[in-house]
Structure formats: C-alpha cells, structure tokens
TIBA-964497 format. One record per residue (C-alpha): residue number from 1; residue in three letters; x, y, z. Coordinates in Angstrom, 1 decimal. Example, Ala and Ser with C-alpha at 12.3 -4.5 7.8 and 13.67 -1.06 7.14 Angstrom:
<atom num="1" residuo="ala" X="12.3" Y="-4.5" Z="7.8"/>
<atom num="2" residuo="ser" X="13.7" Y="-1.1" Z="7.1"/>
//
This chain:
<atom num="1" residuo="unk" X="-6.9" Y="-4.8" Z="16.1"/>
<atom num="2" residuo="unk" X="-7.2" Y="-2.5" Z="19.1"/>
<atom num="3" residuo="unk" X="-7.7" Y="1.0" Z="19.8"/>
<atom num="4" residuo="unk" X="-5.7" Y="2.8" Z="22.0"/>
<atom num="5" residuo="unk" X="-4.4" Y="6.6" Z="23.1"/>
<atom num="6" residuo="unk" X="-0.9" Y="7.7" Z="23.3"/>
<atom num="7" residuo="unk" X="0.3" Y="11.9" Z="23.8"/>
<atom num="8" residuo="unk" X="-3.5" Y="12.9" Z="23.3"/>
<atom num="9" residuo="unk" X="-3.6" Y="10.7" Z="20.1"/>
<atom num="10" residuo="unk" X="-6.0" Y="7.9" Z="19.2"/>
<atom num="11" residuo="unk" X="-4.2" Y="4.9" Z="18.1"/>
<atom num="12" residuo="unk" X="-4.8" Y="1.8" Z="16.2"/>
<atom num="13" residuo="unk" X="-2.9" Y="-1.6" Z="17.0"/>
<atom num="14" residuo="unk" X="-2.7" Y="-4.0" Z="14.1"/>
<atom num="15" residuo="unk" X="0.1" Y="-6.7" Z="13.5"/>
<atom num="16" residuo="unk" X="1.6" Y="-7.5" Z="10.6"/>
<atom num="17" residuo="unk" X="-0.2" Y="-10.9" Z="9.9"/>
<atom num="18" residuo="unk" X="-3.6" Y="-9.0" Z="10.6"/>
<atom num="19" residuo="unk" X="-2.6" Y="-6.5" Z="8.3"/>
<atom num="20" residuo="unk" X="-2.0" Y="-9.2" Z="5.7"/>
<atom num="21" residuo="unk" X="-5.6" Y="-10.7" Z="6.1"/>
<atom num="22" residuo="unk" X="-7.2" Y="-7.6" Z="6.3"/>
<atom num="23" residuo="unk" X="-6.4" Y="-6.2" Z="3.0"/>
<atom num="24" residuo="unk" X="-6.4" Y="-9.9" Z="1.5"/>
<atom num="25" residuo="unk" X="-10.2" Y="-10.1" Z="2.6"/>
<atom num="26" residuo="unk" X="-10.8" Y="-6.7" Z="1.6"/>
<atom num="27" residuo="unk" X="-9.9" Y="-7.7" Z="-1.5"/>
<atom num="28" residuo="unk" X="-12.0" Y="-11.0" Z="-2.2"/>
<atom num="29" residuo="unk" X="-14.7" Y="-9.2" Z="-0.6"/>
<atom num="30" residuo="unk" X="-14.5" Y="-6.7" Z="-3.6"/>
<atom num="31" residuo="unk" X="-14.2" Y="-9.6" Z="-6.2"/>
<atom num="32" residuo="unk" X="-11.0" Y="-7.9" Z="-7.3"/>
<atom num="33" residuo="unk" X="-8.2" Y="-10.4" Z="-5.6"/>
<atom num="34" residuo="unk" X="-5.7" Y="-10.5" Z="-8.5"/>
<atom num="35" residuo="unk" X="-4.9" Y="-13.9" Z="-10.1"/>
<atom num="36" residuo="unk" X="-1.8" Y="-15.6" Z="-12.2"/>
<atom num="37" residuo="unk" X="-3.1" Y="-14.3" Z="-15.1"/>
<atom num="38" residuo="unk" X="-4.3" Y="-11.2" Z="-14.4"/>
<atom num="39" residuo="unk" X="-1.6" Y="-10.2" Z="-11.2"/>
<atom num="40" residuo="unk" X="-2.1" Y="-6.2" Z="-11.7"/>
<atom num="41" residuo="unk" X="-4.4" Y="-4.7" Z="-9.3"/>
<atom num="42" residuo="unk" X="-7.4" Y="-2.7" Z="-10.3"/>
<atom num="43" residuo="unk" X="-6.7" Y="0.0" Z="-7.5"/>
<atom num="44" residuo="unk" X="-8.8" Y="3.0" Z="-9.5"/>
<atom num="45" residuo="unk" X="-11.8" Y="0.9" Z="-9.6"/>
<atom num="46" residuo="unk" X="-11.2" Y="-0.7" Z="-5.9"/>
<atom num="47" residuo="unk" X="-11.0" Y="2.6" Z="-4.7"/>
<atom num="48" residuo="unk" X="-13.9" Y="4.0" Z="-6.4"/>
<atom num="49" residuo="unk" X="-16.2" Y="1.4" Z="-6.6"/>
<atom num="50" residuo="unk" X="-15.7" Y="-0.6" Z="-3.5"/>
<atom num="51" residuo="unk" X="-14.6" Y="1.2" Z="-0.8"/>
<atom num="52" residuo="unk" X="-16.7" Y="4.4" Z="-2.6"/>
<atom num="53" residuo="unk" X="-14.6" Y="6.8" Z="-1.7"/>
<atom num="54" residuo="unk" X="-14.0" Y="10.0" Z="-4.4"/>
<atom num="55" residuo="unk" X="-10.8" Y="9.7" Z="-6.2"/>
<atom num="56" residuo="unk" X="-8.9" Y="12.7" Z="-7.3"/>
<atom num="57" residuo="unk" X="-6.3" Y="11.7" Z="-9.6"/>
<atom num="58" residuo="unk" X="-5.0" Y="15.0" Z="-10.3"/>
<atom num="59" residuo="unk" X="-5.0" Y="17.3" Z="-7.2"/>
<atom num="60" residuo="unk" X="-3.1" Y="20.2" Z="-6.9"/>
<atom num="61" residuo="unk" X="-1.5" Y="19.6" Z="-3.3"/>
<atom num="62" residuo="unk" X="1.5" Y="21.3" Z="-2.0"/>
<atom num="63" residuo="unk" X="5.0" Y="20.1" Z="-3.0"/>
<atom num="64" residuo="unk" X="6.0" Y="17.1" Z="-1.2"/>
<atom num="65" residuo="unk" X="2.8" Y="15.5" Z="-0.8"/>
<atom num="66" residuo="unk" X="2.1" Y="12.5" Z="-3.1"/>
<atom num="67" residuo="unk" X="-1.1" Y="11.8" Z="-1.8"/>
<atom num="68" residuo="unk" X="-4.2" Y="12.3" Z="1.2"/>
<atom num="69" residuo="unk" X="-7.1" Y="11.2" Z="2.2"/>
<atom num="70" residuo="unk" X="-9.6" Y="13.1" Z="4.2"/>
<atom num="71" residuo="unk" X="-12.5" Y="11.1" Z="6.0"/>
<atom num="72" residuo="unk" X="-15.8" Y="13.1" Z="7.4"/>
<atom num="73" residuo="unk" X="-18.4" Y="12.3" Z="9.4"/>
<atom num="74" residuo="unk" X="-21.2" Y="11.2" Z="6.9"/>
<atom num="75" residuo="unk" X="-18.7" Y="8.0" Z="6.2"/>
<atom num="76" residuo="unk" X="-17.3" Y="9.5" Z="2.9"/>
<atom num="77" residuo="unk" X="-13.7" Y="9.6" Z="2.1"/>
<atom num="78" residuo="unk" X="-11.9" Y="11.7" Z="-0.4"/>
<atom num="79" residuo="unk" X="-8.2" Y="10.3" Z="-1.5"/>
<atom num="80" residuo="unk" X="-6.4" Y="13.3" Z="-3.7"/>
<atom num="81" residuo="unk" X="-3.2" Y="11.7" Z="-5.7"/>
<atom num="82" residuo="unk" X="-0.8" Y="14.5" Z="-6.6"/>
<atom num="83" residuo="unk" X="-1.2" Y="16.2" Z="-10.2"/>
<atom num="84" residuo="unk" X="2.7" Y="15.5" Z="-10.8"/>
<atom num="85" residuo="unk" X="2.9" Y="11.8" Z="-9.8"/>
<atom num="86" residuo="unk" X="-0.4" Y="11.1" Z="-12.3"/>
<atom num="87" residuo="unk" X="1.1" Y="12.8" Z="-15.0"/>
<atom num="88" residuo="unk" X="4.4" Y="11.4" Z="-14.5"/>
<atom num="89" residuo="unk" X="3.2" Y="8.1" Z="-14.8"/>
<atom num="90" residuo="unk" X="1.0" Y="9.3" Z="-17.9"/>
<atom num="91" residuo="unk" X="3.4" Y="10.2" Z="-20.2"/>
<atom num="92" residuo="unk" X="4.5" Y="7.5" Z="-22.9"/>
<atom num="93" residuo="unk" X="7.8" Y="7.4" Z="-21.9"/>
<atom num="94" residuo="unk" X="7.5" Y="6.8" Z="-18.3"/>
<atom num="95" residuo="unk" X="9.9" Y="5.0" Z="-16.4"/>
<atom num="96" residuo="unk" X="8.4" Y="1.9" Z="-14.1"/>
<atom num="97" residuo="unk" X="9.7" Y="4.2" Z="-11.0"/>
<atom num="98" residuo="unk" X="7.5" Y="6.5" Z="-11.9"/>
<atom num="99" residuo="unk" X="4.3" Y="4.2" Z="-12.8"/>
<atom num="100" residuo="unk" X="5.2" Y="2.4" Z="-9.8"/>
<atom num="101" residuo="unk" X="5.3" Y="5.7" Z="-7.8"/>
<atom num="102" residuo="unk" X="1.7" Y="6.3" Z="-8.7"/>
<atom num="103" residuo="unk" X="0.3" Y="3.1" Z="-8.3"/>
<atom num="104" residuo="unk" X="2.1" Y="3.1" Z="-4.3"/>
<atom num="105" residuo="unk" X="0.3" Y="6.0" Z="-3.9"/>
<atom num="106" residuo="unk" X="-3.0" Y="5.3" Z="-4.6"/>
<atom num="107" residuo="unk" X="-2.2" Y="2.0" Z="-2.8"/>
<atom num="108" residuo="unk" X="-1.2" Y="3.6" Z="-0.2"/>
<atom num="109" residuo="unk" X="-4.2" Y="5.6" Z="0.4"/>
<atom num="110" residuo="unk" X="-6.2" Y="3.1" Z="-0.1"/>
<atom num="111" residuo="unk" X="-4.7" Y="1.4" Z="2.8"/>
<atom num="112" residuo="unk" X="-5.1" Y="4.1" Z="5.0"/>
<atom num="113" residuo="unk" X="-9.2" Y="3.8" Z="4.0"/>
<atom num="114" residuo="unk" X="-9.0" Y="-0.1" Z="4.8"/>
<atom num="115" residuo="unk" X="-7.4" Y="0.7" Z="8.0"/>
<atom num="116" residuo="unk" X="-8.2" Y="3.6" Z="9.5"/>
<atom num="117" residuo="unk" X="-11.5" Y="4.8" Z="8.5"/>
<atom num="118" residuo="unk" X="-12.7" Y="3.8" Z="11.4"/>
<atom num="119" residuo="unk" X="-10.4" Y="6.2" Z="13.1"/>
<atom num="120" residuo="unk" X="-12.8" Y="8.9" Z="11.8"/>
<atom num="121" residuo="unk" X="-16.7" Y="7.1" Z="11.0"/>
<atom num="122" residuo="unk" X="-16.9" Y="4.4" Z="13.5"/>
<atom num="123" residuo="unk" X="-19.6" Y="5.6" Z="16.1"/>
<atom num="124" residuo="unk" X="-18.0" Y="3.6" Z="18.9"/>
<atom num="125" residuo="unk" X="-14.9" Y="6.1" Z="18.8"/>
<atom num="126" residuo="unk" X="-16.7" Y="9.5" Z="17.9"/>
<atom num="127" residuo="unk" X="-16.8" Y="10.0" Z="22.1"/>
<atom num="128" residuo="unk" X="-12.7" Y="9.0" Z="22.3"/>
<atom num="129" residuo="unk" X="-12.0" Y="11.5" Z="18.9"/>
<atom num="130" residuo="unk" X="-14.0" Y="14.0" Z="20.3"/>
<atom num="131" residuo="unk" X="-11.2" Y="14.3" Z="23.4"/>
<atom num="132" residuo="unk" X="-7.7" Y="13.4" Z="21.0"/>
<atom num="133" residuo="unk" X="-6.0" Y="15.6" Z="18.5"/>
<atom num="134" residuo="unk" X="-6.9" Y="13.0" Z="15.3"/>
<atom num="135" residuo="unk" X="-7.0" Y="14.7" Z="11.9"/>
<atom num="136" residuo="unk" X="-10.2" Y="13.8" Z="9.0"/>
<atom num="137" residuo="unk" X="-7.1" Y="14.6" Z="6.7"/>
<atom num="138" residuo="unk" X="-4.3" Y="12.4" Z="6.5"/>
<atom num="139" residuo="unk" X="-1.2" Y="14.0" Z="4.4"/>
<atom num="140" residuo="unk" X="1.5" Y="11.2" Z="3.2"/>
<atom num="141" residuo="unk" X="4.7" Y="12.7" Z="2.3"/>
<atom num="142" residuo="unk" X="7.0" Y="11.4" Z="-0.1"/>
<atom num="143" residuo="unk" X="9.4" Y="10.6" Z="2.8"/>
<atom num="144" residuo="unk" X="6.0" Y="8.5" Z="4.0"/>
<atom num="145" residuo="unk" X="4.9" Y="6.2" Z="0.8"/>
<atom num="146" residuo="unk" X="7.9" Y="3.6" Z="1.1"/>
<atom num="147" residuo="unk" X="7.4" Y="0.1" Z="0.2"/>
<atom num="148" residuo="unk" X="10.3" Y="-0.4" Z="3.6"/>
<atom num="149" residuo="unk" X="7.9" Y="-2.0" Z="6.2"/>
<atom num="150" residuo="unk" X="9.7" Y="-0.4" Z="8.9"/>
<atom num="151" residuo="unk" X="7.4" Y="2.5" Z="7.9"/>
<atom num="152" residuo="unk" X="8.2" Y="6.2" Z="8.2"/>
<atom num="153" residuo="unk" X="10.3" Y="6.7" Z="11.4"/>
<atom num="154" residuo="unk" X="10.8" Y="10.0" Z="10.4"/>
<atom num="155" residuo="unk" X="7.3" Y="10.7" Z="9.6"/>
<atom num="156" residuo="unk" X="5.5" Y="13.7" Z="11.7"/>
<atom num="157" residuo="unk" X="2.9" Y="12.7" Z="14.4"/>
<atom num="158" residuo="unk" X="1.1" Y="9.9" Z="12.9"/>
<atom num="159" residuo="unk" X="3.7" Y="8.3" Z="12.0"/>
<atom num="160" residuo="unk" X="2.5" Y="4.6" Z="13.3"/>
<atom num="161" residuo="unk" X="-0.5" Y="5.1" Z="10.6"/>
<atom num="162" residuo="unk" X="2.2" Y="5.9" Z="7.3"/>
<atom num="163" residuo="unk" X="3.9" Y="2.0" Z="9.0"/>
<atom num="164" residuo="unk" X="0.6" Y="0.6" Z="8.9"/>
<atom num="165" residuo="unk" X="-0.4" Y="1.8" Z="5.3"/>
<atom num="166" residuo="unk" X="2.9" Y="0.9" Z="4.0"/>
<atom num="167" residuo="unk" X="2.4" Y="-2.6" Z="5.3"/>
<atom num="168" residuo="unk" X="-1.1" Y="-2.7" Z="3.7"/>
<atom num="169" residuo="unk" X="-0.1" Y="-0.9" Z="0.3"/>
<atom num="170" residuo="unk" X="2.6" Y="-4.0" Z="0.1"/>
<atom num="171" residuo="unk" X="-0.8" Y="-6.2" Z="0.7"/>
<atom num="172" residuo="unk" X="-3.0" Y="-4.8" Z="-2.0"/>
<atom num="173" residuo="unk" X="0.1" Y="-4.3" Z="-4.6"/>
<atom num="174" residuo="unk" X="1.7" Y="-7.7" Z="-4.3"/>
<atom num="175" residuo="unk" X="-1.1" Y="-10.2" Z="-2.1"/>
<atom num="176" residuo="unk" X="0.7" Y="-12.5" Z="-0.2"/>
<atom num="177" residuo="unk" X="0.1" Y="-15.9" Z="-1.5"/>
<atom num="178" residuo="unk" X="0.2" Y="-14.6" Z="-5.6"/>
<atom num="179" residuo="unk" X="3.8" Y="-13.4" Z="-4.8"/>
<atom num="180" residuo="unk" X="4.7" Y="-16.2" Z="-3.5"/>
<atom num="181" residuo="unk" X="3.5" Y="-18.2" Z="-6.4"/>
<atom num="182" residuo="unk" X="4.5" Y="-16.2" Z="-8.7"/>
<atom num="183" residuo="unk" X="8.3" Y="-16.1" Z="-7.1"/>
<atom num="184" residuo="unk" X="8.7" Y="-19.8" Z="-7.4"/>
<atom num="185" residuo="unk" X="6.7" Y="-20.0" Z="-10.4"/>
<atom num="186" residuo="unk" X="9.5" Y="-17.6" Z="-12.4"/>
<atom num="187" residuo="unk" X="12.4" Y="-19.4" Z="-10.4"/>
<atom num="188" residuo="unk" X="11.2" Y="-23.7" Z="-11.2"/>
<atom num="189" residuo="unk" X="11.2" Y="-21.7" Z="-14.7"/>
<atom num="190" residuo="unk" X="14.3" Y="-21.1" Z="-15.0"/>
<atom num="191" residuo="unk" X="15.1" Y="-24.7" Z="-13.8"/>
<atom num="192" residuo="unk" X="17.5" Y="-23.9" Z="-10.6"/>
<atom num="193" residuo="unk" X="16.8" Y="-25.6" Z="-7.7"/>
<atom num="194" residuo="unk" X="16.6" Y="-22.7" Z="-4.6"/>
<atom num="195" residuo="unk" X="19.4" Y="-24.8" Z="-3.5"/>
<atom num="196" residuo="unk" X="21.5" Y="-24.1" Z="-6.3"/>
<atom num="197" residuo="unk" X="20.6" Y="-20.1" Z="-6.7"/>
<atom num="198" residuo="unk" X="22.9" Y="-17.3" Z="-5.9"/>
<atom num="199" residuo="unk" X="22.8" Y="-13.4" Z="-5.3"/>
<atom num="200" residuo="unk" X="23.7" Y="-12.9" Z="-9.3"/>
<atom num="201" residuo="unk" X="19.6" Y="-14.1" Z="-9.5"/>
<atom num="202" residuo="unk" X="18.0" Y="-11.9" Z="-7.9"/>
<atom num="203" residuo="unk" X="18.1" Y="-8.9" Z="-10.1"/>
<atom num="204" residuo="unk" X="16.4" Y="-11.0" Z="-12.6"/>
<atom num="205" residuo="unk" X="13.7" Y="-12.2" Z="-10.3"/>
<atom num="206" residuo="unk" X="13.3" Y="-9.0" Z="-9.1"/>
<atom num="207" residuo="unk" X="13.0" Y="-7.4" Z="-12.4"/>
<atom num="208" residuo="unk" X="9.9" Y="-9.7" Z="-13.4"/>
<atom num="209" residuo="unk" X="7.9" Y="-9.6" Z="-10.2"/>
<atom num="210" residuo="unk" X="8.4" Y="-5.9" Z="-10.9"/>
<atom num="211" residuo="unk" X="6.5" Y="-6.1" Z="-14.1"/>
<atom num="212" residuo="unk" X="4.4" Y="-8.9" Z="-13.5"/>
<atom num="213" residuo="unk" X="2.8" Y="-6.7" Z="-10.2"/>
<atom num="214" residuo="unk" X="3.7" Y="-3.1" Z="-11.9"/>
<atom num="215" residuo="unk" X="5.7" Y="-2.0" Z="-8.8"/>
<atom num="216" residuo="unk" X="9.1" Y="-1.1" Z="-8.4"/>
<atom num="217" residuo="unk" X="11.6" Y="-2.7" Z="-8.0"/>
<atom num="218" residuo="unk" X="12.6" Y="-1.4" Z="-4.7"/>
<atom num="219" residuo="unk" X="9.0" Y="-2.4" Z="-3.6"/>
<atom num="220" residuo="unk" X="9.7" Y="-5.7" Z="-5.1"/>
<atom num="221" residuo="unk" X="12.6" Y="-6.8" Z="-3.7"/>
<atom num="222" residuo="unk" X="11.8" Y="-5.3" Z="-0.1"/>
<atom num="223" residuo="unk" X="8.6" Y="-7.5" Z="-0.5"/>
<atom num="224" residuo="unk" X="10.7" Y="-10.4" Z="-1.5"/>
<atom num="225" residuo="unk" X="12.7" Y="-9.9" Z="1.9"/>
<atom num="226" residuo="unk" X="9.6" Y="-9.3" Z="3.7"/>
<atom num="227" residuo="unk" X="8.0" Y="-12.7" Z="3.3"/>
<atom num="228" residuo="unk" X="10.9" Y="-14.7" Z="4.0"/>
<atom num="229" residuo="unk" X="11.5" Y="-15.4" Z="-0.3"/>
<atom num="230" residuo="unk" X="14.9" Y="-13.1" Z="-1.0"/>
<atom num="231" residuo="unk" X="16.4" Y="-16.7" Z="0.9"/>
<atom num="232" residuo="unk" X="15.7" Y="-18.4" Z="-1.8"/>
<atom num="233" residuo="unk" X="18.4" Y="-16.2" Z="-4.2"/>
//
C-alpha cells in the first residue's frame, strides 16, 4: 500500500492480492468473516458497528448516485445509500438484481471506508491533502458500483478509487477462500468431475453462489472468473 500524487491528486496504490487480505482481515478482525453455514454477510452491522461509521439507508441523493460516503476530520464517516435502491430491495417482490444492487452498494462503500479512510483521517497525510484536490465526499455512480474488477474506466476523476472499492466490495461480498469452497462444494455435489464439466453448467453454478452469497449473478460469475474458478465449467 503506497501513497502517491498524480494531476494534483493524492493516490493510493494497492494490488489486488493486498486488496484481498485487507478486507479478509478486516473482516476477522470484526468477528463477522462469514462461514459455510452462515455465507451472507452482515454488511449493516459491519458498517455500523465495526468500522462505526453512520449509515443512512435511505438518503435522498441526486439521480444516479447509488451511494457516498463522506469522511471528516474528527475520523467519522458518513455512507448514504440511495432511498430508491433500499426500497427497491425492500419490497416483497424484489428481484435478486435489485437485493443484490443494494447489498453492492453498501459493500461498496464500505470498501471505500476500509480503503481509503486514510485518504481523509490519517495524520501522516493531512500536510500532502492539504496541497491536492481530494474530496471528504466520495459520490459512486451507478456507472461506478460494478462487480467488473477492471473498475470504472469511465468513472470521473477518482476513478482509480471506484477500481479499488469494486475489488474490495467483491472481497467483503464473496471472501476469497468461502467462494472457493463453496464453488467446489456445489460442483463434487453434483458428482462431475471439473474434468468432465461444460459451459451448459455454469448457469447453474452461478445461480446458487448467487443465492448462497445474495449477490447477483453478474457479480457472481465475474467473481467466478476473477479467481481463476469459471475454468472449472
């Protein structure tokens, strides 16, 4: 992890495999690392209770923004989740786009807490903020929460942060190690060797890790591809 500035902007350097560990410790750290039988995240309560920021679950923010969070001096954080994608995922008869919509959202904002708070609250950058153009507010667009971990190209100025909190939202959705697991354990289920499994099974395998994780499917199967398991169907 490394700071840097680029066009007047302070900049944070993390790889992918840091990334991974990052949120994986953050999450053991909070005693909420989910399990086998319990693989669903508890992202209100790690939000609230252990990185203590204030979670707004109903915001009224401006069309096209699913989510922000704001960081201020004093160390607290505020993450506002869009009125529309709470109550879309509210309603009885909502779709698992739209529940996993919300719960991207609010992983992805939590990301950007794990990540970058120190962006905005770590004393030994205050003097390099004071001289960059870095926001306390940081507004994701739709165009920004993607579960693709080739990020937000399109994405305005901070664009590198929206990669990064994609990356970690993929983390604290679907941890690493549990997704594995749970791939192979829903695949030696269905007694087909990898050897023997074609394209026709990965709908299906998609389709459950969807559920079993309450994500999409799209984030899902672009986590499958991610760590290396979409070879295996």
């Amino acid at each position: 992890m490394n700071l840097y500035t680029k066009d007047g902007e302070l900049r944070l350097w993390i790889d992918d495999a840091e990334i991974e560990r990052i949120c994986d410790a953050t999450l053991r750290k909070a005693d909420m690392m989910p399990t086998m039988t319990s693989p669903v995240t508890d992202l209100e309560a790690f939000i609230e209770s252990h990185l203590g920021a204030d979670l707004d679950q109903f915001a009224d923010l401006e069309d096209g923004i699913l989510g922000a969070s704001s960081f201020y001096p004093d160390g607290n954080v505020q993450i506002q989740i869009s009125q529309t994608v709470t109550n879309a995922a509210d309603e009885k008869a909502h779709s698992t786009g739209s529940l996993g919509r919300f719960r991207a959202t609010l992983a992805h904002e939590a990301a950007h807490v794990v990540l970058h708070k120190r962006l905005f609250t770590d004393d030994m950058v205050t003097g390099i903020l004071n001289h960059t153009s870095n926001s306390p507010t940081i507004p994701c667009l739709h165009r920004d929460i993607t579960p693709d971990p080739g990020g937000a190209p399109t994405s305005p100025t901070g664009h590198w942060r929206e990669v990064q909190a994609n990356k970690g939202m993929a983390a604290l959705l679907m941890p690493r190690v549990l997704f594995k697991r749970a791939a192979r354990k829903f695949l030696e289920e269905q007694m087909k060797p990898s050897s023997q499994l074609s394209r026709m099974m990965q709908p299906t395998i998609v389709e459950h890790l969807a559920t079993h994780f309450q994500v999409s499917k799209q984030a899902a199967t672009i986590r499958l591809a991610t760590l290396g398991i979409d070879r295996l169907v």
